[in-house]
C-alpha positions in Angstrom: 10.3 -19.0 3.6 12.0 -20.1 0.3 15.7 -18.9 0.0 15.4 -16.9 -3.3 11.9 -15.2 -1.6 14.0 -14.2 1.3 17.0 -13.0 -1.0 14.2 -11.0 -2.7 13.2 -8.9 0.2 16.5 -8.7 1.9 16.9 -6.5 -1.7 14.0 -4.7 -1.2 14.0 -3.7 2.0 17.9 -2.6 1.6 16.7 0.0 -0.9 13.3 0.8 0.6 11.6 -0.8 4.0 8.3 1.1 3.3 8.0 -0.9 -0.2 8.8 -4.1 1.7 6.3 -3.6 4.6 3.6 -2.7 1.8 4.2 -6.3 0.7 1.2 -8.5 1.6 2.9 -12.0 3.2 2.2 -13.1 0.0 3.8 -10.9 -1.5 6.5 -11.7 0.7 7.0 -15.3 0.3 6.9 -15.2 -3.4 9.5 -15.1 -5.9 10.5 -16.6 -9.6 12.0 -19.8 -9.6 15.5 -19.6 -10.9 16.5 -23.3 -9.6 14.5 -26.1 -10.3 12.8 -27.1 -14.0 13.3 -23.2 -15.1 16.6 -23.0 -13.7 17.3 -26.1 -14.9 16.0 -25.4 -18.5 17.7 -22.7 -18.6 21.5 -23.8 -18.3 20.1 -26.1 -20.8 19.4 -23.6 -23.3 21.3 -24.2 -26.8 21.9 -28.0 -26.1 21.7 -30.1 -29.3 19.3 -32.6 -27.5 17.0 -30.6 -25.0 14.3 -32.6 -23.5 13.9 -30.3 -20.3 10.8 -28.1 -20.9 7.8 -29.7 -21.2 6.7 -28.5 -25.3 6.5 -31.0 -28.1 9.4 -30.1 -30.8 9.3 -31.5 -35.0 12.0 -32.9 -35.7 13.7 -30.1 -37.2 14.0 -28.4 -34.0 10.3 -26.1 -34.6 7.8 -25.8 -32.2 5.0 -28.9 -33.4 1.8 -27.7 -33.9 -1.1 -27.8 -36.4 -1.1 -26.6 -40.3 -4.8 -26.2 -39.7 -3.8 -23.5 -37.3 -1.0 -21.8 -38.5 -1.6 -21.6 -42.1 -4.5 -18.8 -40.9 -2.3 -17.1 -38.7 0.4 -15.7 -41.3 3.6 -15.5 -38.1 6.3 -17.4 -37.3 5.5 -21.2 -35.4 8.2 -19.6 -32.4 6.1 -16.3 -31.8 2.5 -18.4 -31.7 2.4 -21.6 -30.1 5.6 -21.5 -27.4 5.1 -20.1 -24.5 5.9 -16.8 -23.4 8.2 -15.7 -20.6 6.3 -15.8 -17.1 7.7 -11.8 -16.9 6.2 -11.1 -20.4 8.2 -11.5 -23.7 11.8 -8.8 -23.7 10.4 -7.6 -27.0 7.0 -6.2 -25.7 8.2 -5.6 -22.0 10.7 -2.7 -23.2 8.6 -1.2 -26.2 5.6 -0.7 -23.6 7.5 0.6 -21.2 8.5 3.3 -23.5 5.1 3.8 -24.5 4.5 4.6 -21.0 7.2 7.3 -21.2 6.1 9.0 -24.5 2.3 8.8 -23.3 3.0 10.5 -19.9 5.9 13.7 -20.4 6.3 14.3 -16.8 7.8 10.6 -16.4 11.1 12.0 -18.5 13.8 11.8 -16.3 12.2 9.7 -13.7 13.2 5.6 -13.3 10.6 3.0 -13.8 10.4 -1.1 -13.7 10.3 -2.9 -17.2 6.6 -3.8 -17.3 5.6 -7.7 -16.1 3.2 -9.3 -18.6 -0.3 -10.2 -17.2 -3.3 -11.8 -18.7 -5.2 -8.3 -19.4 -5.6 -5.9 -16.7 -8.3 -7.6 -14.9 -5.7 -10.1 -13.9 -3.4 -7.3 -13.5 -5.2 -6.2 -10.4 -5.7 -9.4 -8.9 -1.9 -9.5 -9.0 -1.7 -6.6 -7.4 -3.9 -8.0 -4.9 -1.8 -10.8 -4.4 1.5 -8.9 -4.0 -0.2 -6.0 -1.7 -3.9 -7.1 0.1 -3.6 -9.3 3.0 -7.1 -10.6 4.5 -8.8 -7.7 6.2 -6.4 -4.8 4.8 -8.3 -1.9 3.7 -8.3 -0.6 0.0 -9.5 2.7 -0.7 -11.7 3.1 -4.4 -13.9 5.6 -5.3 -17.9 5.5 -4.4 -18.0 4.6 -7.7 -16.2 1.8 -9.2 -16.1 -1.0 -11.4 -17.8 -4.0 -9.3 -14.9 -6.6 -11.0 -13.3 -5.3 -8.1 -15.4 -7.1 -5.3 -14.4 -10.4 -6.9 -11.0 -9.7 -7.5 -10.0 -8.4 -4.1 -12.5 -8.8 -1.3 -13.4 -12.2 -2.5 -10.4 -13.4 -3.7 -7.9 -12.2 -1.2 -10.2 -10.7 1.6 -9.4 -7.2 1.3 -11.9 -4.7 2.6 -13.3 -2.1 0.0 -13.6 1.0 2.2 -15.0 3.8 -0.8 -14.3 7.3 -0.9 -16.6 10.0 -2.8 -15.9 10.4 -6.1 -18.1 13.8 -6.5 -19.1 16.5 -4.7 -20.8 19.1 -5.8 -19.7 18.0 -9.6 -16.4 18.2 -9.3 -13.7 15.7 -7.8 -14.5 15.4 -4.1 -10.4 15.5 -3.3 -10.8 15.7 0.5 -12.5 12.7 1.0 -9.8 10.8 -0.6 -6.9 12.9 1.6 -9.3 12.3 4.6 -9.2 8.5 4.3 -5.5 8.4 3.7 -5.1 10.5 7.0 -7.6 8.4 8.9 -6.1 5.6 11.6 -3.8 2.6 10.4 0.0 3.0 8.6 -0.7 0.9 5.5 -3.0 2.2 3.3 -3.8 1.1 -0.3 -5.6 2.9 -2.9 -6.8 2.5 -6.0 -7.5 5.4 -8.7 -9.4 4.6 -11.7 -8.9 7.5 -14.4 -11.3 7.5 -16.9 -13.5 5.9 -14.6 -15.9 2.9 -14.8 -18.6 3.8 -14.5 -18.7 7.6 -14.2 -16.4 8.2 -17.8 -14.7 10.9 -15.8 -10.9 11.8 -15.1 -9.6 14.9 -13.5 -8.5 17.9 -14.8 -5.8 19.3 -14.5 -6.2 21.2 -10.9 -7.8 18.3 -9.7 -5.0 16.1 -10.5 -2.3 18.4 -8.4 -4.5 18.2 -5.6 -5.1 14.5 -5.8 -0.9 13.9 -5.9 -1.0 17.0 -3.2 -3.3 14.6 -0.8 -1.3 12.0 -1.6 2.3 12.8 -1.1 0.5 14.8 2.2 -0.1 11.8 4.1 3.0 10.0 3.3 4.9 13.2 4.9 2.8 12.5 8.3 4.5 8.7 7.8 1.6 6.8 5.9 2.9 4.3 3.6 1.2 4.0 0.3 0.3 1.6 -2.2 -1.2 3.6 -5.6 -2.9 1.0 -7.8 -3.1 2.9 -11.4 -6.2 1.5 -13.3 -5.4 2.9 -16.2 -7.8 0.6 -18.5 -9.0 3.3 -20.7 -6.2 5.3 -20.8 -5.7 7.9 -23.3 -9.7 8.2 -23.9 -10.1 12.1 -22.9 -12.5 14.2 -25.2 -12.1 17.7 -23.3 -9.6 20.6 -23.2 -8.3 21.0 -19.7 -8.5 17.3 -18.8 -5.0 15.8 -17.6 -4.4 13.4 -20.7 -1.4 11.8 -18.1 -2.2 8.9 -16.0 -1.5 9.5 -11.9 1.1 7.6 -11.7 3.3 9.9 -13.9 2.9 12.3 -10.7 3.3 9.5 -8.3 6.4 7.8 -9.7 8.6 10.0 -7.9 6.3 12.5 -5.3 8.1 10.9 -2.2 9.7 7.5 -0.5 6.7 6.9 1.3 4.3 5.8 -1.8 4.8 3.1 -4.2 2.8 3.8 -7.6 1.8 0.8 -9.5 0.5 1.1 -12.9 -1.9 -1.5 -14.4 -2.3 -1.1 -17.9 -2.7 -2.6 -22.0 -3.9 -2.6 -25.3 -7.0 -4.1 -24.1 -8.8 -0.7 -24.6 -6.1 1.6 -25.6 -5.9 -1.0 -28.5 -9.1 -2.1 -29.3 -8.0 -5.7 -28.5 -10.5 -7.1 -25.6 -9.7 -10.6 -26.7 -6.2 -10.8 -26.8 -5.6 -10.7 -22.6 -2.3 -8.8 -22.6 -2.1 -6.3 -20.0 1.1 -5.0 -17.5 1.9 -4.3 -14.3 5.1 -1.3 -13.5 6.2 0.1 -10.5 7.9 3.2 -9.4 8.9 5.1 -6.1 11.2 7.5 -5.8 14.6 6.7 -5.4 13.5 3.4 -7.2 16.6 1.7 -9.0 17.5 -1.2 -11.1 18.0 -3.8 -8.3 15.0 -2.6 -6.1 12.5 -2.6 -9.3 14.2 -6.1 -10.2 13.4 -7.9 -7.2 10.1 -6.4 -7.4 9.8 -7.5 -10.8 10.9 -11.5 -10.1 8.3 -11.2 -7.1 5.2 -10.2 -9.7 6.3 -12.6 -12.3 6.6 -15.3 -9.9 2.9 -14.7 -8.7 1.9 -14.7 -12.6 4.2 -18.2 -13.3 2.1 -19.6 -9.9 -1.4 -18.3 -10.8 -1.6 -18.6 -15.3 1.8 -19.6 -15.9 2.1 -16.8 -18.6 0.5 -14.6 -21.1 -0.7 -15.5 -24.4 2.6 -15.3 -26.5 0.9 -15.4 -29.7 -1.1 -12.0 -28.5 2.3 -10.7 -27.7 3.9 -11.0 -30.7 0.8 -9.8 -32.7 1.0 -6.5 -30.7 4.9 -6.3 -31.5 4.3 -6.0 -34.9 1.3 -3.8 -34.7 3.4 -1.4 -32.4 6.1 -0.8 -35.2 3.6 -0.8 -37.9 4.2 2.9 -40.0 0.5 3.2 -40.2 -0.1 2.4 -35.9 -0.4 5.8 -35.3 -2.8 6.5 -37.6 -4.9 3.7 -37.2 -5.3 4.5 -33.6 -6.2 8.0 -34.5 -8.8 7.2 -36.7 -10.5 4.9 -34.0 -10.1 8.0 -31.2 -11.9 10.1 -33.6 -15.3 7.7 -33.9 -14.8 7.8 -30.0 -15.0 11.6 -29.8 -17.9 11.8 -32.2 -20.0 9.6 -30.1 -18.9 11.5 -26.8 -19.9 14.8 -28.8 -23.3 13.3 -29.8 -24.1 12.8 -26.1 -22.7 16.2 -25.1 -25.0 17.8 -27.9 -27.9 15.4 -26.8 -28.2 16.0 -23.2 -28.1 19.8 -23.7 -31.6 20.1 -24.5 -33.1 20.7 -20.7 -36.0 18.9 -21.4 -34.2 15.7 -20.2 -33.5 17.1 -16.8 -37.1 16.4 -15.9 -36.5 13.1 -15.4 -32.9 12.6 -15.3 -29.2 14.3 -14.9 -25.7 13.3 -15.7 -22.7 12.2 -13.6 -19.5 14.2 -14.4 -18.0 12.6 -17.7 -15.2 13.6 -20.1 -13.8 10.7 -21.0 -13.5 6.8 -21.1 -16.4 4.5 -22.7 -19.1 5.1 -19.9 -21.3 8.3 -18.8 -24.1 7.6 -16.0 -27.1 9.4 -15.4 -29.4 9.6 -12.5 -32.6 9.3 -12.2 -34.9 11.9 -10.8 -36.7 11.2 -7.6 -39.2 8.7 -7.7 -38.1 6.9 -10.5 -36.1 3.3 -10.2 -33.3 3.0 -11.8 -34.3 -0.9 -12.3 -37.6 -0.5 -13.6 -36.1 1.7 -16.6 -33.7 -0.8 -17.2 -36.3 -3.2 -17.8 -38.6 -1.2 -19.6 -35.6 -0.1 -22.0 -35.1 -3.7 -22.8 -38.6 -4.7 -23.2 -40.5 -1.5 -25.2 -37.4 0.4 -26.3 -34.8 -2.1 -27.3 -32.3 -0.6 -25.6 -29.7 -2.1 -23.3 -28.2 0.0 -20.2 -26.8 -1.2 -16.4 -28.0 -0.3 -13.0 -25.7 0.2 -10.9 -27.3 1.1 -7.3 -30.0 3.7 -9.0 -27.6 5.3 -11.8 -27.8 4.0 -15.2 -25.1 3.4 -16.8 -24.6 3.9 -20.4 -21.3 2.8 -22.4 -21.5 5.5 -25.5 -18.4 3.4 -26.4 -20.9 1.2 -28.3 -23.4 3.3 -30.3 -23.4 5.0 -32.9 -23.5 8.4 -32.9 -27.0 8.4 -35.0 -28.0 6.3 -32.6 -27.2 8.6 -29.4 -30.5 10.6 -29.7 -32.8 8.0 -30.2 -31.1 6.4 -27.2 -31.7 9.1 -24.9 -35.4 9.9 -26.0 -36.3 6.2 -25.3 -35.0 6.5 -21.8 -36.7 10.0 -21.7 -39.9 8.4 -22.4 -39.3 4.9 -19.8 -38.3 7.6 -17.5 -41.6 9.2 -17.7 -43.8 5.9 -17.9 -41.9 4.4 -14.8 -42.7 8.0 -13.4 -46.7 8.3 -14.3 
């Protein structure tokens, strides 16, 4: 093992063993380079002649790149074609991280890491596979959940999806979740995905306590917890009485035992799917500086190994957006289409004609709602029919359809659901 690995974890598991044993052996053996070409570049820093890092500089000490490029891009050379920090630039790292705290009230008081800057959150939970799966261990999702995950951790670091119900009876099925947690084995990692993909559905506010309640109930019997936050569509809720917080504001500090890990970004919150910024923070309670720092070089070091960083001109972009006077309202105004379209489909789907042939999942929130099919009728053969009589797209997933609201237009929501009123009934005759 590498020196400055072992340093890491002699760190870590000074200030908490349970957050070092969660460590996959990956996890364990990696660290950020601070010898070598970084280290190296580093003491180099402010030299008059610096030919260290491998970037091509003009002669008047700018970062070279093409007018053809940067005359369309209206920022500084510095912020758009050098690379960005491996941990994510200072700049964006701190404003998120508040963010974080002003999205989620019950954090105040409570100690968190500076968020590490990943390519957009699907890479964000591949990291979090890399710092926490080993091959064969067990993570715990939900019956329903986003099938990104397959590749991401059973195929790329041999974890073993073991899925909990979502539902039962509509309403959060909590003691499935608490019942895995208790069942055999020490380590145990889950992930929560609030608003869901693909169900559009986050707990309210009861169902929230007794999620943290299961949670911070096994780690008293001596479970050790890993919490993987998906928080991709944070802030999307569209009903009163839904908790508007993410989990991990509950889980930052509910007890020694669990480590809550928060993947997160503009990606949706933003409206920015193309830019591929997205960030990884951890808390546990008791957490401090040094213990979040080691965990912080660890995470950056498995992003400087895997994409060497994020896309700095992305970062600075969202900088400026962030402390733009008219941010807030801008975001507001996009929220507000959102809720239209989720009202359309609420309004909609109360006529009870449409329960002939199909119902709806729980949904209050997110870009998705699924429906079910009655008996009888495949999911599949709708799909099809949609596409090739109706002209409308939807996804199967394992006899639901799912149907991203996110996307139409609310004059278009009716319309929508009559055409897979009527496939319904065709694939049904």
């Amino acid at each position: 093992m590498n020196p400055q690995a072992q340093s890491l974890n002699e760190v870590i598991s000074s200030k908490n063993q349970v957050v070092y044993d969660l460590l996959s052996e990956r996890g364990k053996n990696i660290f950020f380079p601070k010898k070598g070409i970084l280290g190296q570049g580093a003491e180099a820093k402010g030299t008059r002649i610096n030919a260290t890092i491998g970037t091509a500089i003009e002669d008047d000490g700018g970062p070279m790149h093409l007018e053809s490029i940067s005359e369309k891009l209206g920022i500084a050379a510095d912020k758009a074609f050098l690379y960005a920090p491996s941990f994510g630039r200072p700049d964006i790292r701190k404003r998120w991280q508040q963010m974080i705290a002003e999205k989620n009230p019950r954090l105040k008081g409570k100690t968190i890491s500076l968020p590490i800057a990943t390519s957009a959150l699907t890479h964000g939970i591949s990291m979090t596979g890399y710092m926490f799966l080993n091959e064969g261990q067990e993570i715990l999702v939900p019956n329903l959940y986003w099938g990104n995950y397959n590749l991401a951790l059973s195929n790329a670091y041999g974890a073993k999806i073991v899925t909990y119900n979502l539902f039962k009876n509509n309403v959060m099925d909590v003691e499935s979740l608490s019942a895995a947690l208790l069942a055999d084995g020490d380590k145990k990692v889950v992930l929560l995905n609030f608003p869901n993909n693909p169900t559009g559905y986050s707990p309210t506010v009861s169902e929230m306590q007794a999620l943290v309640a299961a949670i911070k109930n096994a780690a008293e019997k001596g479970k050790k917890i890993a919490v993987i936050c998906d928080d991709a569509y944070f802030g999307l809720v569209y009903e009163e009485g839904v908790d508007r917080q993410s989990p991990f504001a509950y889980l930052a500090d509910v007890h020694e035992n669990v480590l809550a890990i928060k993947v997160d970004g503009p990606t949706k919150e933003d409206y920015v799917w193309g830019f591929r910024v997205g960030f990884i923070t951890y808390a546990v309670k008791g957490g401090d500086a040094q213990l979040y720092e080691a965990l912080e070089n660890k995470t950056a070091g498995a992003v400087r190994g895997n994409i060497s960083n994020a896309s700095n001109l992305s970062q600075s972009l969202l900088v400026q957006a962030f402390e733009s006077p008219t941010y807030a309202a801008e975001k507001k105004a996009k929220f507000d289409i959102m809720q239209t379209r989720y009202n359309a489909v609420k309004k909609t789907l109360s006529n009870p004609k449409y329960a002939e042939y199909f119902k709806a999942l729980p949904y209050n929130s997110g870009y998705f709602m699924c429906i079910k099919p009655a008996e009888g009728i495949d999911a599949e053969k709708v799909r099809l029919l949609l596409i090739e009589k109706f002209s409308i797209g939807t996804i199967n997933i394992n006899g639901l359809i799912r149907i991203a609201f996110s996307a139409v237009a609310a004059k278009d929501v009716e319309t929508m659901f009559e055409g897979i009123y009527e496939a319904c009934k065709i694939v049904k005759g």
